[in-house]
mmCIF entry with sequence, helices, sheets and N, C-alpha, C, O atoms, coordinates in Angstrom:
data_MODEL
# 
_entry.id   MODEL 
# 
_entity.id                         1 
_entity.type                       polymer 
_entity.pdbx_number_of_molecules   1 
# 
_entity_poly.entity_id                      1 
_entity_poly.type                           'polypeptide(L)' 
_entity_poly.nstd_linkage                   no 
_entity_poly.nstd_monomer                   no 
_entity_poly.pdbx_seq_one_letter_code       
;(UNK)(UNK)(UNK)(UNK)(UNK)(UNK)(UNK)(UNK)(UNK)(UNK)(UNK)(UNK)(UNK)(UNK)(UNK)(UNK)
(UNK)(UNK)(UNK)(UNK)(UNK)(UNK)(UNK)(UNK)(UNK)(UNK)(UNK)(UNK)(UNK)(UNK)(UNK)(UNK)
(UNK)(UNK)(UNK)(UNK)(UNK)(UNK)(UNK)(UNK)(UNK)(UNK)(UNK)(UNK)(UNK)(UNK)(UNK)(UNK)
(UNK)(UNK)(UNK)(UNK)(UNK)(UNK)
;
_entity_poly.pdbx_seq_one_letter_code_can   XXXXXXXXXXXXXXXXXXXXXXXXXXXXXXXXXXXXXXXXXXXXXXXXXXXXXX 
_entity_poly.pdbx_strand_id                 A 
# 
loop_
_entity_poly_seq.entity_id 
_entity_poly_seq.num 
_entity_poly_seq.mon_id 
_entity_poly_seq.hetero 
1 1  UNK n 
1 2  UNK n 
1 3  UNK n 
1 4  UNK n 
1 5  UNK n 
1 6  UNK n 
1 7  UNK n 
1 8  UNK n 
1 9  UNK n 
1 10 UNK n 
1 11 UNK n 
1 12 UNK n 
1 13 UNK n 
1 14 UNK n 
1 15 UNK n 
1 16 UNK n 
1 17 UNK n 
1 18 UNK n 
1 19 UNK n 
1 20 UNK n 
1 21 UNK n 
1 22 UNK n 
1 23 UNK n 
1 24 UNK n 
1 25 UNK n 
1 26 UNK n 
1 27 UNK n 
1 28 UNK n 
1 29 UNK n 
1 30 UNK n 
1 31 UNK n 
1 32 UNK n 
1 33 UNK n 
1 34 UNK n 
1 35 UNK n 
1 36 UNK n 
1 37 UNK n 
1 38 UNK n 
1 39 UNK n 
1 40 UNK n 
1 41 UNK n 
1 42 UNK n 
1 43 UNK n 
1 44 UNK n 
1 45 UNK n 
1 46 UNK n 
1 47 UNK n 
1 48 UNK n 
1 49 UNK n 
1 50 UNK n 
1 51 UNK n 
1 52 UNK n 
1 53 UNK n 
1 54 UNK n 
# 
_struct_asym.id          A 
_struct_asym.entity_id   1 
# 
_struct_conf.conf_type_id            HELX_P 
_struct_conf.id                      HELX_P1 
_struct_conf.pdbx_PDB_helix_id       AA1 
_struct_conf.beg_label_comp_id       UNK 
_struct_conf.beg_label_asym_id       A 
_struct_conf.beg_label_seq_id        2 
_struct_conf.pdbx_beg_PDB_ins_code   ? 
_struct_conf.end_label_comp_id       UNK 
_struct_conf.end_label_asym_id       A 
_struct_conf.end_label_seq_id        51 
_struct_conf.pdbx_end_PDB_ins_code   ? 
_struct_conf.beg_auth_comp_id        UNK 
_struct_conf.beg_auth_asym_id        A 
_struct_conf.beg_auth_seq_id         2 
_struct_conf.end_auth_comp_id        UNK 
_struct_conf.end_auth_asym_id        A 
_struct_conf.end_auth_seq_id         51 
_struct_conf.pdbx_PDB_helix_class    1 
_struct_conf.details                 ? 
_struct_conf.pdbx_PDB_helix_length   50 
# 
_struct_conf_type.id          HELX_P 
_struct_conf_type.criteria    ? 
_struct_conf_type.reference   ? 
# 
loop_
_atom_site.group_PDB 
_atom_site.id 
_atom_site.type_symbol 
_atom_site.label_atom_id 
_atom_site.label_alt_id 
_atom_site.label_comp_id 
_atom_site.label_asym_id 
_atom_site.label_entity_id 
_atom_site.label_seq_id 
_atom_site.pdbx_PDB_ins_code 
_atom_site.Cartn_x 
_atom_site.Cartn_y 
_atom_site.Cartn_z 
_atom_site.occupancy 
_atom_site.B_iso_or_equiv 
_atom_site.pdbx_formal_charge 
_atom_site.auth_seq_id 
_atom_site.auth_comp_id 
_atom_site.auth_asym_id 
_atom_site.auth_atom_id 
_atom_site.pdbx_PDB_model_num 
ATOM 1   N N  . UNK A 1 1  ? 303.964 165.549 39.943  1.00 0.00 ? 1  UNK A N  1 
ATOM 2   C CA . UNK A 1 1  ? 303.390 165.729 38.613  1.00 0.00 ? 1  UNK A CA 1 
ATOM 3   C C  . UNK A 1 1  ? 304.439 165.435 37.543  1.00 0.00 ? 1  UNK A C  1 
ATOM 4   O O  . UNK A 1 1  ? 304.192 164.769 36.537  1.00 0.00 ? 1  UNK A O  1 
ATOM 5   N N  . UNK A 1 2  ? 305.400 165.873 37.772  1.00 0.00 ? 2  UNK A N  1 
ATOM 6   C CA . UNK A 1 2  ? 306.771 165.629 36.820  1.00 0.00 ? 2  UNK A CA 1 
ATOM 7   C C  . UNK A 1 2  ? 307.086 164.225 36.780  1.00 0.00 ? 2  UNK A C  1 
ATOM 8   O O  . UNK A 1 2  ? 307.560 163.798 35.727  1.00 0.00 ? 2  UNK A O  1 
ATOM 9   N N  . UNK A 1 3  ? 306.930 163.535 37.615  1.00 0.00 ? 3  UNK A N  1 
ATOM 10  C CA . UNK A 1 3  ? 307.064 161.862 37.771  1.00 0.00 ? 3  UNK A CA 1 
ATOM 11  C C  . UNK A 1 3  ? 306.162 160.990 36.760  1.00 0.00 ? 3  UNK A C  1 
ATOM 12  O O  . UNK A 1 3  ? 306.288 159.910 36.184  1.00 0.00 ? 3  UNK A O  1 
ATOM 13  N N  . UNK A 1 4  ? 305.228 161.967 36.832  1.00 0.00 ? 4  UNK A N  1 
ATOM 14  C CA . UNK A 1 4  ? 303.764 161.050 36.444  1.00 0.00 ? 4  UNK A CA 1 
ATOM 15  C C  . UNK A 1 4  ? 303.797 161.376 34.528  1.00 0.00 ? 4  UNK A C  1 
ATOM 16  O O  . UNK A 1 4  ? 303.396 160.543 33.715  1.00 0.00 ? 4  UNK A O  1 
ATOM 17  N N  . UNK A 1 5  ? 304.218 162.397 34.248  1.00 0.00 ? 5  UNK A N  1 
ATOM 18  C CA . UNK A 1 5  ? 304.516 162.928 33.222  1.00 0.00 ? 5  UNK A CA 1 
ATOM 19  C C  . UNK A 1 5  ? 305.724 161.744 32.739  1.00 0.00 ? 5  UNK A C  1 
ATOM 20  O O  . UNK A 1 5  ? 305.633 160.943 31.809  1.00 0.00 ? 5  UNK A O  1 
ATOM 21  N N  . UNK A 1 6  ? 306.549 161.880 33.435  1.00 0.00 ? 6  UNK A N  1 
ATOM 22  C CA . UNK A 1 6  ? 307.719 161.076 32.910  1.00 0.00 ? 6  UNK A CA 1 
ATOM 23  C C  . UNK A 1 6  ? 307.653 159.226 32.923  1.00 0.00 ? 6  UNK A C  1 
ATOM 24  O O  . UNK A 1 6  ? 308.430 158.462 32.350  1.00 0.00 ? 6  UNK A O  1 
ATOM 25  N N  . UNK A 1 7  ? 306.769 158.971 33.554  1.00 0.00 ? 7  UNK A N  1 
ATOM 26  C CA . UNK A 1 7  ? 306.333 157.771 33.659  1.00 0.00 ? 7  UNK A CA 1 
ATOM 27  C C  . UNK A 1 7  ? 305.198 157.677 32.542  1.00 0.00 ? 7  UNK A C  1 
ATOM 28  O O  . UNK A 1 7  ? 304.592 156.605 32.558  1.00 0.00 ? 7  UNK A O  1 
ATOM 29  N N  . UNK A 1 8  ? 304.862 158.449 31.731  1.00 0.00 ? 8  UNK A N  1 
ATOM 30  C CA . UNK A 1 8  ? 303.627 158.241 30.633  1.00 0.00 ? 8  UNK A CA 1 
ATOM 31  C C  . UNK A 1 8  ? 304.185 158.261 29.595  1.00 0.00 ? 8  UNK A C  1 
ATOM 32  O O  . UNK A 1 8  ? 303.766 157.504 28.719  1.00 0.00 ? 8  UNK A O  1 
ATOM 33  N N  . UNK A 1 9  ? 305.441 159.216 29.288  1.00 0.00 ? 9  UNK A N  1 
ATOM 34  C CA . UNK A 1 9  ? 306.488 159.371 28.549  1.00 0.00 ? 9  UNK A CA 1 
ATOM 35  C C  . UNK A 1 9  ? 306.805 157.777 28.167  1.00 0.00 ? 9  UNK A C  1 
ATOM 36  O O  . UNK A 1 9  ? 306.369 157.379 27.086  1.00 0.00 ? 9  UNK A O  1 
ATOM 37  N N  . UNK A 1 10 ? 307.340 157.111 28.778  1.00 0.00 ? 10 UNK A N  1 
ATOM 38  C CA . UNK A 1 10 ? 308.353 156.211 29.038  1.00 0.00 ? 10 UNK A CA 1 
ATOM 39  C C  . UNK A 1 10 ? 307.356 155.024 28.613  1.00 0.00 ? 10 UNK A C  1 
ATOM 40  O O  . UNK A 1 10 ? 307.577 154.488 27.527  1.00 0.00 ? 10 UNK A O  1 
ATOM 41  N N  . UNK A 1 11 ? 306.453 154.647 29.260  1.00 0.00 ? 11 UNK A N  1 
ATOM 42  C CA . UNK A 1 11 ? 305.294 153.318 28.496  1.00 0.00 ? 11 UNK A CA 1 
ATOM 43  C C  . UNK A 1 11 ? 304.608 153.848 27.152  1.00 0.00 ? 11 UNK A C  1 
ATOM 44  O O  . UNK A 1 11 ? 304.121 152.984 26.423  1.00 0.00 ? 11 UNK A O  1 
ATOM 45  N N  . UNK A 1 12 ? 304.517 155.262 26.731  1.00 0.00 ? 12 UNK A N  1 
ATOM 46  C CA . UNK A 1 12 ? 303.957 155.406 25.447  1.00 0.00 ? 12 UNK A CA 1 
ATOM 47  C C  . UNK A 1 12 ? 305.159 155.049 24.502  1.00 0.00 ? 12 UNK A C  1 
ATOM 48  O O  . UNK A 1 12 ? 304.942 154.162 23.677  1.00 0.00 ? 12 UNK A O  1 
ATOM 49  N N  . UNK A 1 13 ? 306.346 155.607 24.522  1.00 0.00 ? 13 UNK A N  1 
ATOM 50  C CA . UNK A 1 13 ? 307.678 155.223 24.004  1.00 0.00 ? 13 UNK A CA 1 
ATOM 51  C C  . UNK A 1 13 ? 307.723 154.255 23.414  1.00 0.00 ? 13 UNK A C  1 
ATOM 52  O O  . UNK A 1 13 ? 307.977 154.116 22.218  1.00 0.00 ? 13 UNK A O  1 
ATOM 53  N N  . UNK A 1 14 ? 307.268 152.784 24.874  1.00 0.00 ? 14 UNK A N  1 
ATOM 54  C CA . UNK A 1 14 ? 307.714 151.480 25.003  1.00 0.00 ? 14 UNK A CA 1 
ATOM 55  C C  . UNK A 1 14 ? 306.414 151.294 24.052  1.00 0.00 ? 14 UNK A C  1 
ATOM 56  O O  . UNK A 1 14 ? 306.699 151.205 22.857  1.00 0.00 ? 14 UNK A O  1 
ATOM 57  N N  . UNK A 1 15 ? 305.504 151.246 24.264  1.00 0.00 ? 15 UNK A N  1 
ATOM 58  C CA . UNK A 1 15 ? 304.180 150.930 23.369  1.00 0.00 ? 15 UNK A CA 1 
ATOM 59  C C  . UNK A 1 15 ? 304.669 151.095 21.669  1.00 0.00 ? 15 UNK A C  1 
ATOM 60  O O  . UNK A 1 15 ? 304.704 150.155 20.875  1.00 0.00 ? 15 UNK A O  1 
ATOM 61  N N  . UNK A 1 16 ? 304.933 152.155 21.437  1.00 0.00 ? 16 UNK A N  1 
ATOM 62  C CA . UNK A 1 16 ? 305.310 152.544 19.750  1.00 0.00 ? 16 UNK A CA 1 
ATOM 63  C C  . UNK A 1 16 ? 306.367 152.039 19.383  1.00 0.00 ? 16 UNK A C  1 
ATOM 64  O O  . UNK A 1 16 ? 306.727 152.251 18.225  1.00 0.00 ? 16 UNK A O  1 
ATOM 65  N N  . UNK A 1 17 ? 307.416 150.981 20.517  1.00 0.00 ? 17 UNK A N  1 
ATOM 66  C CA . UNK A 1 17 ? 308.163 150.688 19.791  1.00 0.00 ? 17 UNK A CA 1 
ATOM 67  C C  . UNK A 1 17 ? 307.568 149.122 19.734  1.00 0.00 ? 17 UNK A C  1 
ATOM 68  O O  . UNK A 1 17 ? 307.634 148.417 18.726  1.00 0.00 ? 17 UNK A O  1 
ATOM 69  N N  . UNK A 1 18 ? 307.121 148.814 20.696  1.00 0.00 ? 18 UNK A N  1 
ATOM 70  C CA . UNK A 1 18 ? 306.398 147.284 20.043  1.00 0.00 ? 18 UNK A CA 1 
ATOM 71  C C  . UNK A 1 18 ? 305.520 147.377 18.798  1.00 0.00 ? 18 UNK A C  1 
ATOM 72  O O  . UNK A 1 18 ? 305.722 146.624 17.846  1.00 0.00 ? 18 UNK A O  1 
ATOM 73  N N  . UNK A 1 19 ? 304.589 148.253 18.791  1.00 0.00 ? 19 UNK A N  1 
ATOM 74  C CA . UNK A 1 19 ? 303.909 148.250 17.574  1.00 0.00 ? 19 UNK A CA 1 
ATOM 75  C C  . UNK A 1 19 ? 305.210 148.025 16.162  1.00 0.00 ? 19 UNK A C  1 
ATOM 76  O O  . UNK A 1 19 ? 305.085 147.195 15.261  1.00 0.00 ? 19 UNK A O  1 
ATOM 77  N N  . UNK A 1 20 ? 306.264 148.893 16.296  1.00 0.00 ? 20 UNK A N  1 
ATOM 78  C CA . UNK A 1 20 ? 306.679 148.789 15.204  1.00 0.00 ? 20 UNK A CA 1 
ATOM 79  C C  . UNK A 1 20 ? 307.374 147.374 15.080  1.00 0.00 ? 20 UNK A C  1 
ATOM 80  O O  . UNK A 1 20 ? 307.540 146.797 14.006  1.00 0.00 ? 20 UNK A O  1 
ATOM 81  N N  . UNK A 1 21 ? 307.787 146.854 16.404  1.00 0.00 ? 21 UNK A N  1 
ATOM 82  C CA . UNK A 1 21 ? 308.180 145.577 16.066  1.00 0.00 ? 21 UNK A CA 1 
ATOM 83  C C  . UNK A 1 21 ? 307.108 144.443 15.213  1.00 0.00 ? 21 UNK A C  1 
ATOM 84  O O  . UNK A 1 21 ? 307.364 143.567 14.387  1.00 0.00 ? 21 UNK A O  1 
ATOM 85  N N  . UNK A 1 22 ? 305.691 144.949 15.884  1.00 0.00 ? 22 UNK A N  1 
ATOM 86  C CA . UNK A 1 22 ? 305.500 144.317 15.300  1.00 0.00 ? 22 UNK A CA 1 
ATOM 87  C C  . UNK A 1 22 ? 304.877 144.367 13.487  1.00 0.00 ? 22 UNK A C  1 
ATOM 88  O O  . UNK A 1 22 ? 304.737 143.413 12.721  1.00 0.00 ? 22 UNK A O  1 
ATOM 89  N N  . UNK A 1 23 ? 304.643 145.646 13.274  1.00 0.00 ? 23 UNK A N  1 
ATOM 90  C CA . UNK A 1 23 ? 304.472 145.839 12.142  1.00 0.00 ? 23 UNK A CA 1 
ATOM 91  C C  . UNK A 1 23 ? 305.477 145.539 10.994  1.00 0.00 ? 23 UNK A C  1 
ATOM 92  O O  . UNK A 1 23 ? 305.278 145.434 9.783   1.00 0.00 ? 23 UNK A O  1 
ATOM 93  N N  . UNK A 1 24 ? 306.834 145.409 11.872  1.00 0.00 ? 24 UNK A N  1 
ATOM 94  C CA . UNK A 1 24 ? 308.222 144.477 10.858  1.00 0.00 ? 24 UNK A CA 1 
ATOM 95  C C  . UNK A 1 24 ? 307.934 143.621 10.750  1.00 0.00 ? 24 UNK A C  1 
ATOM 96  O O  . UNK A 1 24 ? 307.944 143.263 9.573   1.00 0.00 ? 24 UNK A O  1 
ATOM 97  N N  . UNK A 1 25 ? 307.463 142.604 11.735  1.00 0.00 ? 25 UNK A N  1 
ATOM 98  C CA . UNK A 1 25 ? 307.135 140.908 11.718  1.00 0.00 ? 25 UNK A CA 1 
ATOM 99  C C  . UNK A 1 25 ? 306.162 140.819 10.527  1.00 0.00 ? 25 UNK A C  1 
ATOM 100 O O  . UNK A 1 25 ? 306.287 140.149 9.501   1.00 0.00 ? 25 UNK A O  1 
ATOM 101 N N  . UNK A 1 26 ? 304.947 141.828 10.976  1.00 0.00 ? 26 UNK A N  1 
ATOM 102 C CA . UNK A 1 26 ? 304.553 141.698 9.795   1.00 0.00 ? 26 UNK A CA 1 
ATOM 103 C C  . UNK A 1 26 ? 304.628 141.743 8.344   1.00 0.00 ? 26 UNK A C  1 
ATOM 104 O O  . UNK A 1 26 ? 303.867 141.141 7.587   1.00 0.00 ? 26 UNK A O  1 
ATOM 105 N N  . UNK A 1 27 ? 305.672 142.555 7.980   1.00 0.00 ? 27 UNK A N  1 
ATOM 106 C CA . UNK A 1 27 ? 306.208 143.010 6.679   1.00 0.00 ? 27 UNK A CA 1 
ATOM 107 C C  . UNK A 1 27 ? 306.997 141.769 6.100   1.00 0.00 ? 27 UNK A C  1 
ATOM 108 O O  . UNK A 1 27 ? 306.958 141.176 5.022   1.00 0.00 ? 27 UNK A O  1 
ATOM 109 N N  . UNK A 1 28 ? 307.814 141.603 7.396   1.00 0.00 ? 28 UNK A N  1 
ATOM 110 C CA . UNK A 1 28 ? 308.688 139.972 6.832   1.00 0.00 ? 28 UNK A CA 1 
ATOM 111 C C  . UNK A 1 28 ? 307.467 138.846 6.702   1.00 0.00 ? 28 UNK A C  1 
ATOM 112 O O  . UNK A 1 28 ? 307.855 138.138 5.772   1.00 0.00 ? 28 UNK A O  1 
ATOM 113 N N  . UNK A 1 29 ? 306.667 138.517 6.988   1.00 0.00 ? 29 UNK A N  1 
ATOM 114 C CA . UNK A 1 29 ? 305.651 137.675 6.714   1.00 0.00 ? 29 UNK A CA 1 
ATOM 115 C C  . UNK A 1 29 ? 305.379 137.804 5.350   1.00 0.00 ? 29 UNK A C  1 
ATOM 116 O O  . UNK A 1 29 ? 305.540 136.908 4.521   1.00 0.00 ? 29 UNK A O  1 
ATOM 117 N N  . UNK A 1 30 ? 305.017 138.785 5.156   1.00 0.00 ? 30 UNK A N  1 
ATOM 118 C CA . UNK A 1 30 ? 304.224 139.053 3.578   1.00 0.00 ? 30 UNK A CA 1 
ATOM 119 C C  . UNK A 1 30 ? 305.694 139.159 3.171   1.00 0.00 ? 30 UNK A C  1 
ATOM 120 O O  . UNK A 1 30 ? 305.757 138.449 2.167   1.00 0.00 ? 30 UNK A O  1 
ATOM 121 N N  . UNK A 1 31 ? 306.503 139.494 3.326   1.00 0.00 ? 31 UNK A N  1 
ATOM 122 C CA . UNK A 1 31 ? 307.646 139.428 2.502   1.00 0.00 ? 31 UNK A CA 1 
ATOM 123 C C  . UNK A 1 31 ? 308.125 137.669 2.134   1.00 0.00 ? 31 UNK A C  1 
ATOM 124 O O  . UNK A 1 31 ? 308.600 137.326 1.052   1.00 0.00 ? 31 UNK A O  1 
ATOM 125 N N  . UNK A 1 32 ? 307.946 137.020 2.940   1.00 0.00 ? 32 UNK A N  1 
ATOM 126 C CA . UNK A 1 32 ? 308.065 135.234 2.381   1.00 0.00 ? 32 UNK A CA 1 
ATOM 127 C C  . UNK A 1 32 ? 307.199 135.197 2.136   1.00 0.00 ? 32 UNK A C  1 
ATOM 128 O O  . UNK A 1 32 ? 307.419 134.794 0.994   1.00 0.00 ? 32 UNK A O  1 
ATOM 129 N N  . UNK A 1 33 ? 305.746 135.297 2.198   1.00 0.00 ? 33 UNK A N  1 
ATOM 130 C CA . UNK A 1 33 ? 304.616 134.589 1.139   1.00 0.00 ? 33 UNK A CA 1 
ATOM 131 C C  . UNK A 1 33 ? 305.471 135.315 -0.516  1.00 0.00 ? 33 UNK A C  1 
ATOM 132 O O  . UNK A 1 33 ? 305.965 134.625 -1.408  1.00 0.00 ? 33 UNK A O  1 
ATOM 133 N N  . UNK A 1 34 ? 305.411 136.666 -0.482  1.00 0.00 ? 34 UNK A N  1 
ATOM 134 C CA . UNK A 1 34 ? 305.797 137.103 -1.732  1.00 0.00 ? 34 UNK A CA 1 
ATOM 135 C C  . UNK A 1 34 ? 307.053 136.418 -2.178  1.00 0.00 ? 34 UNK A C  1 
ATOM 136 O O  . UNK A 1 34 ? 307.258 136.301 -3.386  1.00 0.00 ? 34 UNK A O  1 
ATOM 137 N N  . UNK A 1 35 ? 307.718 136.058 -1.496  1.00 0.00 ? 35 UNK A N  1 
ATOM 138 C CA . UNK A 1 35 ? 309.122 135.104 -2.315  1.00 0.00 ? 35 UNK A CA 1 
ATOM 139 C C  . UNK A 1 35 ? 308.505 133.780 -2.862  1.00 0.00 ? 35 UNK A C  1 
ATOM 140 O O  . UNK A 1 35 ? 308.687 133.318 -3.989  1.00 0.00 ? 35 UNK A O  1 
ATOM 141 N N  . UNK A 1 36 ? 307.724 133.240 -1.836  1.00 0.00 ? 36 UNK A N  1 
ATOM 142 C CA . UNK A 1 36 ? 306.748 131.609 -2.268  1.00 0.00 ? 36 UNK A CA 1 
ATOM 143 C C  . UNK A 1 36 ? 306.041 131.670 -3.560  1.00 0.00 ? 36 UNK A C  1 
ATOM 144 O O  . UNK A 1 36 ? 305.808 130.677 -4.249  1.00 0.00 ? 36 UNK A O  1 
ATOM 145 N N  . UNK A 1 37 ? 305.660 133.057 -3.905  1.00 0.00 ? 37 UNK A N  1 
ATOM 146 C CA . UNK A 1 37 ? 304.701 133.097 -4.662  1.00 0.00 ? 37 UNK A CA 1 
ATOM 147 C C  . UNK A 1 37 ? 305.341 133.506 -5.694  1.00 0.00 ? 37 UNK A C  1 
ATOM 148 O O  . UNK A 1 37 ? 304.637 133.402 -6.699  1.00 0.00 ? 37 UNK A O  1 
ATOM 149 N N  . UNK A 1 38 ? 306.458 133.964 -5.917  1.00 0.00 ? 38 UNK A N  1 
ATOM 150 C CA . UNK A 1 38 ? 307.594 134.166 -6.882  1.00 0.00 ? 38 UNK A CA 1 
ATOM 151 C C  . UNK A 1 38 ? 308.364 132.869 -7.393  1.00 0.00 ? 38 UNK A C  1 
ATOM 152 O O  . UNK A 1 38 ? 309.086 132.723 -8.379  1.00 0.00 ? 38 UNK A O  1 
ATOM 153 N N  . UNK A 1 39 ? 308.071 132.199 -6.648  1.00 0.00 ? 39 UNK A N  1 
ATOM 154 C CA . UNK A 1 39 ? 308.761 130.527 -7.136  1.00 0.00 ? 39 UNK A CA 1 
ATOM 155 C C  . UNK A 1 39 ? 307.825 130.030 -7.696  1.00 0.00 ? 39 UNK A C  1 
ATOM 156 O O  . UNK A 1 39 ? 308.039 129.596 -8.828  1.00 0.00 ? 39 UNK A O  1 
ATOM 157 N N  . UNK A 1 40 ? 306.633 129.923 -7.200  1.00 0.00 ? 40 UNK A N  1 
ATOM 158 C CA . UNK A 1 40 ? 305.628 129.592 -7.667  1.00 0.00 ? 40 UNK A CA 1 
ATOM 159 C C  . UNK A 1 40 ? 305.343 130.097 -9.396  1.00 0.00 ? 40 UNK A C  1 
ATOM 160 O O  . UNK A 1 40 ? 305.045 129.310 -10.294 1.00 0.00 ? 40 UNK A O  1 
ATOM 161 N N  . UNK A 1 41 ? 305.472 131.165 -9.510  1.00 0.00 ? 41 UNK A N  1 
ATOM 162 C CA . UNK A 1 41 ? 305.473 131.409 -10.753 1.00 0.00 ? 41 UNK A CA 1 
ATOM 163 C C  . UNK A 1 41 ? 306.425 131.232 -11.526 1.00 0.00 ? 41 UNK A C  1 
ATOM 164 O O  . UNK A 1 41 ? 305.991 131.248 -12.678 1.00 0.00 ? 41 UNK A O  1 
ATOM 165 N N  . UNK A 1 42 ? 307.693 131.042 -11.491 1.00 0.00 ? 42 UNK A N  1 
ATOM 166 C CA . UNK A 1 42 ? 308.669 130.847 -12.118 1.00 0.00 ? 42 UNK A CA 1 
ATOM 167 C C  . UNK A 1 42 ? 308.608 129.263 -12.358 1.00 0.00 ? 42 UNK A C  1 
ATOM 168 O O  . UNK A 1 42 ? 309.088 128.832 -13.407 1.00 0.00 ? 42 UNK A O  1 
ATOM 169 N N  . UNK A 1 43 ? 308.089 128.454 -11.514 1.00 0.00 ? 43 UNK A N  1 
ATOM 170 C CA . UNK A 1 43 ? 307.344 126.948 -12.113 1.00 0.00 ? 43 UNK A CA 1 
ATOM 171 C C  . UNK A 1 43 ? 306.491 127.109 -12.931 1.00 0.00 ? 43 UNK A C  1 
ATOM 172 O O  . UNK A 1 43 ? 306.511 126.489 -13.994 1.00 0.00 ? 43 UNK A O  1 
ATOM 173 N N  . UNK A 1 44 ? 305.711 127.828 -12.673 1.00 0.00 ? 44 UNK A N  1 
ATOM 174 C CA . UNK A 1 44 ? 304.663 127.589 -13.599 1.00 0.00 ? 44 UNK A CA 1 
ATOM 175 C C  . UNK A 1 44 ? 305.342 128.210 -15.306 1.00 0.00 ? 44 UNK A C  1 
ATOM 176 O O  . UNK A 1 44 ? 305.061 127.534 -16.296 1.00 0.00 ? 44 UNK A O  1 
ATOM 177 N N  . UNK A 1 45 ? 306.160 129.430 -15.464 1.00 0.00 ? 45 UNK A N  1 
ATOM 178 C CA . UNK A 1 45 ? 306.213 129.877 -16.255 1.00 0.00 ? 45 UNK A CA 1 
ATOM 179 C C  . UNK A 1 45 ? 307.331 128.563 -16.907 1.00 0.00 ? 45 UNK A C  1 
ATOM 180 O O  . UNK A 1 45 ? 307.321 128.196 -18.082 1.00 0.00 ? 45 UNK A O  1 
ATOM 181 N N  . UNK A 1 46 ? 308.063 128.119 -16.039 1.00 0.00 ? 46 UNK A N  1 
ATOM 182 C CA . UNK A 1 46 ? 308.885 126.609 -16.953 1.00 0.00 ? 46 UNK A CA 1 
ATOM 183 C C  . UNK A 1 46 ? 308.417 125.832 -17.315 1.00 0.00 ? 46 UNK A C  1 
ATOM 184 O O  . UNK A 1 46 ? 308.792 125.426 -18.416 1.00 0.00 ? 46 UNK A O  1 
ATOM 185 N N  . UNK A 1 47 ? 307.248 125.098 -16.588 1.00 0.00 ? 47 UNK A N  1 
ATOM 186 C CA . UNK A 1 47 ? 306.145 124.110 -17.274 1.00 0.00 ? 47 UNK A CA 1 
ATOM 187 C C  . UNK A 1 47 ? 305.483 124.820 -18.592 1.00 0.00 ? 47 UNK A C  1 
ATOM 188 O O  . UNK A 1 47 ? 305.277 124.232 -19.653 1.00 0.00 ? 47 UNK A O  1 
ATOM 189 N N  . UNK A 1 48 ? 305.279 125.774 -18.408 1.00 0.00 ? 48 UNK A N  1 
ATOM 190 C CA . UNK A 1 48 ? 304.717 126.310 -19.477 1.00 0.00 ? 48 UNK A CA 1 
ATOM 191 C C  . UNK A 1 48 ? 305.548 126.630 -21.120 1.00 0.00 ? 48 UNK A C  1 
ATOM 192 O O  . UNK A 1 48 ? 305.079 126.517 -22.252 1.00 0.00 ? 48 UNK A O  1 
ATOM 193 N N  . UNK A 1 49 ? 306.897 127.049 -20.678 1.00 0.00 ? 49 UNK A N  1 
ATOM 194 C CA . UNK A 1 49 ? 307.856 127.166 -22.053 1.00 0.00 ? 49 UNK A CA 1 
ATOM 195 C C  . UNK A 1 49 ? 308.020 125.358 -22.357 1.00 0.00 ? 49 UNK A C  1 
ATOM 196 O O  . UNK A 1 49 ? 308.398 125.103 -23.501 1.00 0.00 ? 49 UNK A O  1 
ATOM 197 N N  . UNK A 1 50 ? 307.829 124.426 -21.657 1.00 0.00 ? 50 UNK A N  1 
ATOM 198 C CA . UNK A 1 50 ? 308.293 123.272 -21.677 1.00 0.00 ? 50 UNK A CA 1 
ATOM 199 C C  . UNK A 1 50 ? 307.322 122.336 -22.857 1.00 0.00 ? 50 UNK A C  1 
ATOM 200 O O  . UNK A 1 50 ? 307.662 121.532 -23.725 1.00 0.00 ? 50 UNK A O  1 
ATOM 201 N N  . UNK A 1 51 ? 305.707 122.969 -22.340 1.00 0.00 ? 51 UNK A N  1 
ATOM 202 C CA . UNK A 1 51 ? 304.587 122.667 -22.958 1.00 0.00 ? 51 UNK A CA 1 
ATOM 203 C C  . UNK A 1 51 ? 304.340 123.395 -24.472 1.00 0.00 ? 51 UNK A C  1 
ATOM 204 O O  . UNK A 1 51 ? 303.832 122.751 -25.390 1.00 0.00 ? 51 UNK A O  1 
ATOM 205 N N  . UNK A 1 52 ? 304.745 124.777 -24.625 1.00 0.00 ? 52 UNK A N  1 
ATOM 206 C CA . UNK A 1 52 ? 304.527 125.804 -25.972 1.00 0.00 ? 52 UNK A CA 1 
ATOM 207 C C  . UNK A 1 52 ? 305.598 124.783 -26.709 1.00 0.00 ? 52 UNK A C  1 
ATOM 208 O O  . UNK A 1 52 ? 306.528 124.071 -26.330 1.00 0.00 ? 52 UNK A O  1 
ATOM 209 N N  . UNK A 1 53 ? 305.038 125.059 -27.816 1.00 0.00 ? 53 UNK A N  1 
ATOM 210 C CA . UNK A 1 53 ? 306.342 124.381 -28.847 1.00 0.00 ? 53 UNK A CA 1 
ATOM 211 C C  . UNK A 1 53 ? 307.190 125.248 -29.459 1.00 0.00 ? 53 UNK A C  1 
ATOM 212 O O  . UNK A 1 53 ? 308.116 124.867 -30.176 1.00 0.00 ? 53 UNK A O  1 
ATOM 213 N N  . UNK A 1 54 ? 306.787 127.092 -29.086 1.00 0.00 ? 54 UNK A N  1 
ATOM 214 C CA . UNK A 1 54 ? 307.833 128.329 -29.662 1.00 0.00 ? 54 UNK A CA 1 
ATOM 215 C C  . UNK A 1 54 ? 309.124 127.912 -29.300 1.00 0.00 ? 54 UNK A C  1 
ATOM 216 O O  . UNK A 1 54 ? 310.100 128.607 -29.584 1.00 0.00 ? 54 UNK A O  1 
# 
């Protein structure tokens, strides 16, 4: 019984730590769209001072 205990231990462990791997992967994902989309605006906001005549 102590085996079986310690063997459920040990793959739930392993399970929660993949999830979190992968919930990082995920974070860095959305973390480069959000940089892309930060360039993205910083073009647009230069075309735009380029176009205003202020």
């Amino acid at each position: 019984m102590k085996k079986w205990c310690v063997i459920l231990w040990v793959m739930s462990a392993g399970l929660l730590t993949s999830y979190k791997a992968i919930a990082q992967a995920d974070e860095l994902a959305q973390l480069a769209l959000n940089i892309e989309k930060l360039s993205q605006f910083k073009s647009i906001l230069s075309d735009m001072k380029k176009v205003t005549p202020f």
